[in-house]
C-alpha positions in Angstrom: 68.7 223.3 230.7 71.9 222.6 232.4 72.1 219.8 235.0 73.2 221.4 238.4 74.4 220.4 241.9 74.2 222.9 244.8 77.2 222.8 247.5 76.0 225.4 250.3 76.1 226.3 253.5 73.0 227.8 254.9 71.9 228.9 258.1 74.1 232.1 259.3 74.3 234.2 256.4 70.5 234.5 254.4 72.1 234.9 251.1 72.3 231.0 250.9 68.6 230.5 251.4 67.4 233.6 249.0 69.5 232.3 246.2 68.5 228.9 246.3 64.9 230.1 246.6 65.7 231.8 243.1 67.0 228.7 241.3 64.6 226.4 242.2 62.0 228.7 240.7 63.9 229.0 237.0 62.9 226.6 234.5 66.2 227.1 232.9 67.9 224.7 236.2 67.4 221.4 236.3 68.6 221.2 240.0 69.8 217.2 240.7 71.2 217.3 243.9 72.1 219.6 247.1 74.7 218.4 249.6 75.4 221.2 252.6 79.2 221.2 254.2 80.5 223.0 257.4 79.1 222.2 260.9 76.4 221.7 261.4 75.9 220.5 258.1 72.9 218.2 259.2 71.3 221.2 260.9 72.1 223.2 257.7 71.0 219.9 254.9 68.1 220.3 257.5 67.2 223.6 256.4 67.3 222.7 253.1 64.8 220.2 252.7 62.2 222.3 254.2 62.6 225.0 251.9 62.0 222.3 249.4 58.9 221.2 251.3 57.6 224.5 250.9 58.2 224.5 246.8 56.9 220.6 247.2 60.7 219.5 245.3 61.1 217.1 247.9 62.3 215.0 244.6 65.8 216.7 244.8 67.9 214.6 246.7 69.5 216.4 249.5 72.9 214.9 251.6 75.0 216.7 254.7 79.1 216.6 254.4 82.0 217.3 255.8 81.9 218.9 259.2 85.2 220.4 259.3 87.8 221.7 256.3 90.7 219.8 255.4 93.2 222.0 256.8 94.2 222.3 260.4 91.9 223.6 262.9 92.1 224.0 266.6 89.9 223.1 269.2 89.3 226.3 269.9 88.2 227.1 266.8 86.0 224.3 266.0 84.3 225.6 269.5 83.8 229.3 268.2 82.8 227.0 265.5 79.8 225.1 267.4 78.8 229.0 269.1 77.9 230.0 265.5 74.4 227.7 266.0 73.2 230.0 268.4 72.4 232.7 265.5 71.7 230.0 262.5 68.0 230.7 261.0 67.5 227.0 260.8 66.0 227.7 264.3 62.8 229.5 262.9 62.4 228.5 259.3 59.5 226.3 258.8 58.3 222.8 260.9 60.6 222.2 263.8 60.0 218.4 263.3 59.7 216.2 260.7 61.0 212.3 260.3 62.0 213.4 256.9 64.7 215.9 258.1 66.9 213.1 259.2 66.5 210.8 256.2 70.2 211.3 255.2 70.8 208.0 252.6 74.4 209.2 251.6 76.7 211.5 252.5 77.3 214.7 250.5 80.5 213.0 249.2 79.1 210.0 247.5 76.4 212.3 246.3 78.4 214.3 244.6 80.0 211.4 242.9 77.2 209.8 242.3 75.4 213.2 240.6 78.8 213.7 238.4 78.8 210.2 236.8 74.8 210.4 236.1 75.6 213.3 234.3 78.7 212.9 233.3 80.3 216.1 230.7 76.9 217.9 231.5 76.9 218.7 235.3 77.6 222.0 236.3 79.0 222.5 240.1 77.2 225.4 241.8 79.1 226.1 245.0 78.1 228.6 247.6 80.6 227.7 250.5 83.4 226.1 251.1 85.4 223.8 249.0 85.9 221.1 251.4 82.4 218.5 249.7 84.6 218.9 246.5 87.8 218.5 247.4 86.8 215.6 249.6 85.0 214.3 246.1 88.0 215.0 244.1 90.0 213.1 246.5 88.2 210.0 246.6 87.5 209.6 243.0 90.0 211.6 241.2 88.5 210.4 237.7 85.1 212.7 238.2 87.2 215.9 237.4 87.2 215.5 233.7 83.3 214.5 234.2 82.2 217.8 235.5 81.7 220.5 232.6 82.8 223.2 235.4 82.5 224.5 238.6 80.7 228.0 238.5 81.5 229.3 243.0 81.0 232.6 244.7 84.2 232.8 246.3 87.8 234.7 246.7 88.9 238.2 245.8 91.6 239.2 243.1 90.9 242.9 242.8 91.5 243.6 246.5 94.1 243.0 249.0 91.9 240.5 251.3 90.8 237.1 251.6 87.3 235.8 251.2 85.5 233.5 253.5 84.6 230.7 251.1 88.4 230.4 249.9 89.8 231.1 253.3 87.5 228.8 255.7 89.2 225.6 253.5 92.2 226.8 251.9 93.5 223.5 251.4 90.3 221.9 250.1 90.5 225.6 247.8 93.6 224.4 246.2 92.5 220.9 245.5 89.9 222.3 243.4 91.6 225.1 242.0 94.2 222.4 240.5 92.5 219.7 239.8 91.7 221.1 236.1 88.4 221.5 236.2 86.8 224.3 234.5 86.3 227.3 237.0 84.3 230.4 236.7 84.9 232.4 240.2 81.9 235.1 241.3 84.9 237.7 243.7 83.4 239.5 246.6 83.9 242.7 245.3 81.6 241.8 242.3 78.9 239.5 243.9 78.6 241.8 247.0 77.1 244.7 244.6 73.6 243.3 244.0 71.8 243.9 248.0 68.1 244.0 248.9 67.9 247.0 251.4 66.7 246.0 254.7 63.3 248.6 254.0 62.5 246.7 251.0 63.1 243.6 252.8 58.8 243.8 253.8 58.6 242.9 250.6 58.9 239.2 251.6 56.3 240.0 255.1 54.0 241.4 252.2 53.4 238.2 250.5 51.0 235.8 251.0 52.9 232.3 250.8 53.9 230.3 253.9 57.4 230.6 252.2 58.2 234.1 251.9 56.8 234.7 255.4 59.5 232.2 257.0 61.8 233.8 254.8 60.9 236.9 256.3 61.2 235.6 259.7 64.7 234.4 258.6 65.5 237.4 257.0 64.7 239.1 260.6 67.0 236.7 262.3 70.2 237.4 260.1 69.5 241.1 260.3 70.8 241.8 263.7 73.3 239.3 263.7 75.4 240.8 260.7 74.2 244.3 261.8 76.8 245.8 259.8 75.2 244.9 256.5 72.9 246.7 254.8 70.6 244.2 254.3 71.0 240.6 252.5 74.2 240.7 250.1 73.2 238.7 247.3 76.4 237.2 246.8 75.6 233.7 246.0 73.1 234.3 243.4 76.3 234.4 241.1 76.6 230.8 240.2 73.1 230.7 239.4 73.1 233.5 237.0 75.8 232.0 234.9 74.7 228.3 234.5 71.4 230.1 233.1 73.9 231.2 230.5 73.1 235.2 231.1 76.3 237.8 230.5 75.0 240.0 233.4 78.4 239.3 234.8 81.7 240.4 233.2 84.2 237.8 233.1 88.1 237.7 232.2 90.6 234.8 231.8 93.1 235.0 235.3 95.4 232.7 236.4 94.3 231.9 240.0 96.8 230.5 243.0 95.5 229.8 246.5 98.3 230.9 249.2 98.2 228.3 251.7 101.8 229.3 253.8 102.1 233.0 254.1 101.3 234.1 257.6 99.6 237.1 256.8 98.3 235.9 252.9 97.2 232.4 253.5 93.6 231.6 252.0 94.3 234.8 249.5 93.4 233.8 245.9 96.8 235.6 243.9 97.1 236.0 240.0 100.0 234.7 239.3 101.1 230.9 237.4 99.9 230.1 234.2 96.5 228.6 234.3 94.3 228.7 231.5 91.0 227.0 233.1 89.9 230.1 235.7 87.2 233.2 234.7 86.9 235.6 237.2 84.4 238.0 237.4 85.7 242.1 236.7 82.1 243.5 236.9 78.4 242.9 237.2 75.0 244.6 235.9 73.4 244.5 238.9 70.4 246.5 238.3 69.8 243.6 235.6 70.5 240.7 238.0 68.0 242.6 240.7 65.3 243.1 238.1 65.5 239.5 237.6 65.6 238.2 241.2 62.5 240.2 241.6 60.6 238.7 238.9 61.2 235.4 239.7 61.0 235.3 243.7 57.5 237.7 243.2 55.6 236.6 240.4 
């Protein structure tokens, strides 16, 4: 049972929420920690702990980080930025209210940290966002890199001409992590985007009789219009997941991995080129597998 630490950013996208829902309920996780980056992340470290209300693991120690990404960014943009809260789902799932919601003891930083030396060789890295929490740990404790086992992150594209959010948003906190020597296996968008739940069979969730899958309903309902041109939740964080349980339903090849962070047009692209030895990308997926399984877990 490998010890894990969840970096995330829920709230706008619903695959965030779904995938965590689906780790917490394997045995095979021992989940330590979950720190949430990107503003809000207190609205967002918010939603967290309810959902771990609602599975009563209000043991796991949850933290909100960094607020911005390392690289530049406007005022403008940090404004488009702060709009993004009008569509987060943290604004229907579960108890509006709670004293609990605001009992922040660290920051995600120092939880981080703090997670990698307890389990020091063991701790696997599940990150489902931005880079800028690890970067931001890396940085302040440089000698935690040859502590964590690996990093396992649903994040930049090598098959296709285009960048990914999760790479892009912090391309500078990207390339921190991508150098830093730490063991990376990379979930690409192409890959991860192949497992989706149909917006039809999403009344699967309004089916159930659990408190839980009915606000996940309701927040399934919320991200539905907002991404209209989905077809329903993209499962693409589920990756990490999925691999720290130690299942091949994911095909993975050895790839030298560069973040751009100059080119104009190419900056926050993840390129094959260098020589690094430490990178697995993913080249395919079994996704009817990795479906079957989500379904047995998060409907049992």
């Amino acid at each position: 049972m490998p010890p894990i630490l969840i970096d995330t950013d829920p709230g706008q996208d619903i695959d965030d929420l779904l995938a965590i829902h689906f780790a917490l309920l394997r045995p095979e996780l021992a989940i330590k920690a979950i720190t949430t980056v990107t503003w809000p992340s207190d609205q967002r470290a918010r939603l967290i702990k309810r959902l771990l209300r609602y599975l009563d693991r209000a043991d796991i120690p949850v933290a909100a980080g960094m607020q911005y990404p390392l690289r530049p960014m406007s005022d403008g943009e940090k404004q488009r930025q702060h709009d993004l809260d009008n569509c987060m789902n943290h604004r229907c799932f579960a108890e509006p209210h709670d004293p609990a919601d605001a009992d922040f003891r660290m920051d995600a930083v120092d939880l981080i940290i703090q997670t990698v030396e307890q389990h020091a060789g063991e701790i696997v890295l599940c990150c489902i966002a931005p880079l800028t929490n690890i970067a931001s740990a890396l940085c302040r404790k440089p000698e935690i890199a040859s502590k964590i086992k690996a990093i396992a992150l649903m994040g930049g594209e090598t098959a296709l001409n285009r960048v990914e959010h999760n790479i892009c948003f912090d391309y500078n906190a990207s390339k921190i992590v991508f150098t830093s020597g730490v063991p990376i296996v990379m979930g690409t968008w192409d890959v991860t985007r192949r497992f989706v739940i149909p917006k039809d069979e999403c009344e699967i969730y309004a089916q159930q009789d659990s408190a839980l899958h009915q606000a996940l309903y309701d927040s399934i309902q919320k991200f539905l219009p907002v991404h209209h041109w989905k077809p329903g939740p993209v499962m693409y964080d589920i990756f990490p997941f999925i691999w720290a349980m130690g299942l091949d339903h994911y095909t993975l090849k050895q790839q030298s991995v560069e973040i751009e962070t100059s080119g104009q047009h190419s900056r926050g692209m993840t390129l094959l080129r260098g020589d690094a030895k430490h990178i697995q990308v993913t080249t395919d997926m079994d996704a009817d597998a990795v479906k079957s399984l989500y379904w047995a877990t998060v409907f049992k």
